[in-house]
C-alpha positions in Angstrom: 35.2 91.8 80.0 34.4 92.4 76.1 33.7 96.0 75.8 29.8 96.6 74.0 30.2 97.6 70.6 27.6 100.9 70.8 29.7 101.9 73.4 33.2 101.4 71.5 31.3 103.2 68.8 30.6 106.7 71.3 34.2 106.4 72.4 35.4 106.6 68.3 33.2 109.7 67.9 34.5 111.3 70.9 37.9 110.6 70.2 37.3 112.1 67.1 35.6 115.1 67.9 37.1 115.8 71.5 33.7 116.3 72.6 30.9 114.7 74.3 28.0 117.1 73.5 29.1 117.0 69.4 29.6 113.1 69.6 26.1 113.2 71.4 24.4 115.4 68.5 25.8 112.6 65.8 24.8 109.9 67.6 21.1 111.6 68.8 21.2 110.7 72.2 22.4 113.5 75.1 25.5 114.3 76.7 24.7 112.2 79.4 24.0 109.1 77.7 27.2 109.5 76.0 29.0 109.8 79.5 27.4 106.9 80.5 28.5 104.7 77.6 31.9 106.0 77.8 31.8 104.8 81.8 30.8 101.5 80.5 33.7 101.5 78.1 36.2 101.9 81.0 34.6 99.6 83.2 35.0 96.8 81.3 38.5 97.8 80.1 39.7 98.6 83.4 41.8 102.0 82.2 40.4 105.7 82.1 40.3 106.8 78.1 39.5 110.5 78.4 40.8 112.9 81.1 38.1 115.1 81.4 38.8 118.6 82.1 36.6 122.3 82.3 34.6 122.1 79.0 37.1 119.7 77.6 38.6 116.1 77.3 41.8 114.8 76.0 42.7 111.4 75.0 44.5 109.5 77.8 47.7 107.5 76.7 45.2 104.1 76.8 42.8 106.2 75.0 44.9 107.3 72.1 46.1 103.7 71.4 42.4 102.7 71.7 41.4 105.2 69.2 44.5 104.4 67.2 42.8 101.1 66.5 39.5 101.4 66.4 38.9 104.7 63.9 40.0 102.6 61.3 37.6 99.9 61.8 34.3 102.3 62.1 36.0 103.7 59.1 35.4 101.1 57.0 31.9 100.1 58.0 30.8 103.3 57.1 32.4 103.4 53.5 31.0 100.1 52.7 27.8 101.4 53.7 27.8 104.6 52.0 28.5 102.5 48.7 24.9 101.0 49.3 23.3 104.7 50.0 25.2 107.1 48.2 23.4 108.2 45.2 25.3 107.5 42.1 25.5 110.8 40.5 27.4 112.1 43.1 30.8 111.7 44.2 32.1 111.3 47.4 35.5 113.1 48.7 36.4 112.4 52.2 39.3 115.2 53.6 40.8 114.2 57.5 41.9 118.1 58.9 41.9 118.9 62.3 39.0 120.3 64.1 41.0 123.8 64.4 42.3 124.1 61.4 38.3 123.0 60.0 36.4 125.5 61.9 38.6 128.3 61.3 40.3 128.0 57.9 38.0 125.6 56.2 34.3 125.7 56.8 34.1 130.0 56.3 35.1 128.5 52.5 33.0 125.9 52.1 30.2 127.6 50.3 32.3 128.9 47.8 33.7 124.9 47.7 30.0 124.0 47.0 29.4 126.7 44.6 31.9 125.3 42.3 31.6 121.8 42.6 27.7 121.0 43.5 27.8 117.2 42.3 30.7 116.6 45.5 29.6 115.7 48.5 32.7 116.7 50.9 32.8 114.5 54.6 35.2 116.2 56.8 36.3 113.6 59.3 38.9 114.7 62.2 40.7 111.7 63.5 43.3 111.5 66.1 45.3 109.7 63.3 48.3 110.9 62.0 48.3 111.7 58.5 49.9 109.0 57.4 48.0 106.5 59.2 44.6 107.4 57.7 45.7 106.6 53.9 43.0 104.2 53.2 40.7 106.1 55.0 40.5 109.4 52.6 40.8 110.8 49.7 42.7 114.2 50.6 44.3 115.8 54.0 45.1 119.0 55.6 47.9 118.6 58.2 51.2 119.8 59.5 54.3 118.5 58.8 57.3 118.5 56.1 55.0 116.5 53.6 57.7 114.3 53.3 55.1 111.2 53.6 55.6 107.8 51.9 53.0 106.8 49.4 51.3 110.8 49.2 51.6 112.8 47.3 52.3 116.7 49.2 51.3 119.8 48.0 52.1 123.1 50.5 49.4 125.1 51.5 50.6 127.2 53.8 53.9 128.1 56.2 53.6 128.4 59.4 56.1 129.6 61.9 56.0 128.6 65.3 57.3 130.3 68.7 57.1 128.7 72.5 54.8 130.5 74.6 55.0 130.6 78.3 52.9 132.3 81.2 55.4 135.1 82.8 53.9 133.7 86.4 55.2 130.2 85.5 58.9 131.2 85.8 60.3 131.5 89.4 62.5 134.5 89.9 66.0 132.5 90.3 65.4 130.8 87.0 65.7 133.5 84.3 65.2 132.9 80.4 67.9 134.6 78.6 68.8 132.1 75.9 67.2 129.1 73.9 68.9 126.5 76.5 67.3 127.9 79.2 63.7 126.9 78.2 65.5 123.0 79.4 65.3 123.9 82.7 61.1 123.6 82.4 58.5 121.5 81.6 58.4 121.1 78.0 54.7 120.5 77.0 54.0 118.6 73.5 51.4 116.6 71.8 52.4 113.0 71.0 56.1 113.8 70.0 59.0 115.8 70.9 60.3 116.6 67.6 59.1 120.2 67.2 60.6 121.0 70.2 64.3 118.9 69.2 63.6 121.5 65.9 63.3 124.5 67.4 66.1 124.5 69.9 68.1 122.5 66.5 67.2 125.7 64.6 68.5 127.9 68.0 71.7 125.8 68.2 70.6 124.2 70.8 71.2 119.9 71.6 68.2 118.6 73.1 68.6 115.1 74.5 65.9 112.7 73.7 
C-alpha cells in the first residue's frame, strides 16, 4: 500500500522535531490528528517508525532510513515555493542545528542576530540528517564533529569534551569499574555510530572491537 502523502508529510515534521505536539502546532491540526496520521503511515508500510516513549519518541531503525529519504524531498518543495513568496528585499539563510544545541545556545541570541542583520530572515531547520547529507539543503550548520567534511567549508565554534556517564545502580557488585576496559563489560549506548565510543577508549588506550 502507497503511503498518503499528508501523512508522509506529518512523519517528516516529526522526525524532524521529535515531537508530535510541535509537529502538530506547524501543521495546525492537534496532537491527536498527528498520531493518527502517523498510524496511517505505519499501516500501510507495515514497520513501526517512532518508538514512543514518556513525553518522547525516537526514530525507529525503519524510521530513520524513512526520514533519511524523505527530508530531502519536502526540502525542496518548500525552497521552490519560498522563491515564489519570499519577498525580494530580503534574503533568506537556512542554518540545520540540533534542537538542543537551538534552544539552549542559539535562540537566547537570536535577537541580537536580528538586531544586526534585520533584512535576513533566518529558518532554523533540525533534521535527523547528518551534516554532510543536508548540503543542498542549507546555507550554514552547527554540528559536532572534526569538521573534516568534503565540499564544506569548517569553521570551530566551540570544544567540547565528552565523559561516559553511568547510573551507580546499573553496575552489579561483582562487576567493578576500575579502568577504561572495564566499561566493555556493559551495554554501550550510542546514537547512530560507535565511533565516539572507539575514540574515547582509543584516547584511554583502550582497543575496542567493531
Amino acid at each position: 500500500m502507497t503511503p498518503p502523502l499528508a501523512a508522509l508529510r506529518t512523519f517528516e515534521l516529526v522526525a524532524r522535531t521529535l515531537s508530535f505536539k510541535r509537529a502538530a502546532a506547524e501543521l495546525g491540526l492537534s496532537p491527536t490528528a498527528v498520531s493518527h496520521q502517523i498510524r496511517k503511515l505505519e499501516d500501510a508500510l507495515g514497520e513501526a517508525v517512532f518508538e514512543r516513549r514518556v513525553r518522547q519518541v525516537e526514530l525507529t531503525p525503519k524510521g530513520r532510513e524513512l526520514a533519511e529519504a524523505v527530508a530531502p524531498a519536502f526540502e525542496t518543495i518548500q525552497q521552490a515555493v519560498e522563491k515564489f513568496t519570499r519577498p525580494g528585499r530580503r534574503a533568506m539563510v537556512t542554518l540545520a542545528a540540533g534542537p538542543l544545541f537551538t534552544s539552549r545556545w542559539l535562540v537566547p541570541r537570536l535577537d541580537a542576530f536580528w538586531t544586526a542583520f534585520p533584512d535576513i530572515d533566518l529558518r532554523l531547520q533540525h533534521s535527523p540528517l547528518p551534516v554532510y547529507r543536508q548540503l543542498t539543503d542549507v546555507d550554514l550548520a552547527i554540528a559536532w564533529g572534526d569538521g573534516d567534511w568534503t565540499g564544506m567549508q569548517a569553521d570551530l565554534l566551540l570544544r567540547v569534551e565528552v565523559s561516559p556517564v553511568l547510573s551507580p545502580d546499573l553496575v552489579p557488585e561483582a562487576l567493578p569499574l576500575r579502568k577504561p576496559a572495564d566499561v566493555l563489560q556493559l551495554p554501550l549506548l550510542h546514537q547512530r555510530s560507535t565511533a565516539p565510543w572507539r575514540e574515547w577508549l582509543g584516547a584511554a588506550g583502550v582497543e575496542a572491537a567493531g
